[in-house]
C-alpha positions, 0 to 999 in steps of 0.5 A, spaced: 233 235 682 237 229 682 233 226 688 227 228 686 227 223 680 231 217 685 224 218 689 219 218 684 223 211 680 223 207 686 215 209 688 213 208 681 216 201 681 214 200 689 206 201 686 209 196 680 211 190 684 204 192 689 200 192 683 203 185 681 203 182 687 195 184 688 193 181 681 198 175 683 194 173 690 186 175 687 188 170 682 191 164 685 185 165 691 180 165 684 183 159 682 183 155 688 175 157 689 173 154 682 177 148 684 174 146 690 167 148 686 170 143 681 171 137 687 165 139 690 160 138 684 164 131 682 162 128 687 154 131 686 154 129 679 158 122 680 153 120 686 147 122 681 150 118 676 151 112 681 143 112 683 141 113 676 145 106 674 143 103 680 135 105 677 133 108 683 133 115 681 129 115 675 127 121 670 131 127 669 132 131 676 133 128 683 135 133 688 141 132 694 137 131 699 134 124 696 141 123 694 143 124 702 135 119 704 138 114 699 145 113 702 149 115 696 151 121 700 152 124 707 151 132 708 155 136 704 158 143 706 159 148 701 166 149 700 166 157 700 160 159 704 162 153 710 154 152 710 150 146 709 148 145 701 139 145 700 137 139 700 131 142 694 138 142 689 137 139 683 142 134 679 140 134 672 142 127 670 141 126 662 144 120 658 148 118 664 151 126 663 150 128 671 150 137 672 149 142 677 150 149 679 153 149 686 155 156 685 
């Protein structure tokens, strides 16, 4: 009986340790993936910001590919897919206040 519990304690605290460990890992990998998200939006938005003062994008859009035709950017890669990003993709530029959705 003795044995029984001995065993039954170190499985439970074998599952414990995995579960932290599990929850530990899937966690740092998400944070990883919003920074590089992060990084990779700033220099979109900064690029956007950059043209507008420039006053060589005009309105409210532009897209990254007339970023990439006017020298403000080369051509990007998504960070997590690894594929080059749309040229149609829109930077709203509001006031000199840059956003994009990449995600």
């Amino acid at each position: 009986m003795e044995q029984r519990s001995k065993s039954l304690i170190l499985f439970t605290f074998i599952i414990i340790f995995l579960v932290v460990i599990i929850c530990t890992v899937k966690k740092v990998y998400d944070n990883h993936i919003d920074a590089e998200y992060t990084v990779l939006e700033k220099k979109l938005t900064e690029s956007a910001k950059s043209c507008f003062l420039d006053k060589i994008c005009e309105g409210e859009e532009t897209t990254f590919g007339f970023l990439v035709k006017s020298g403000y950017l080369t051509s990007t890669v998504n960070p997590v897919t690894k594929e080059y990003i749309q040229d149609d993709l829109v930077i709203k530029c509001i006031d000199y206040k840059c956003s994009v959705d990449v995600r």
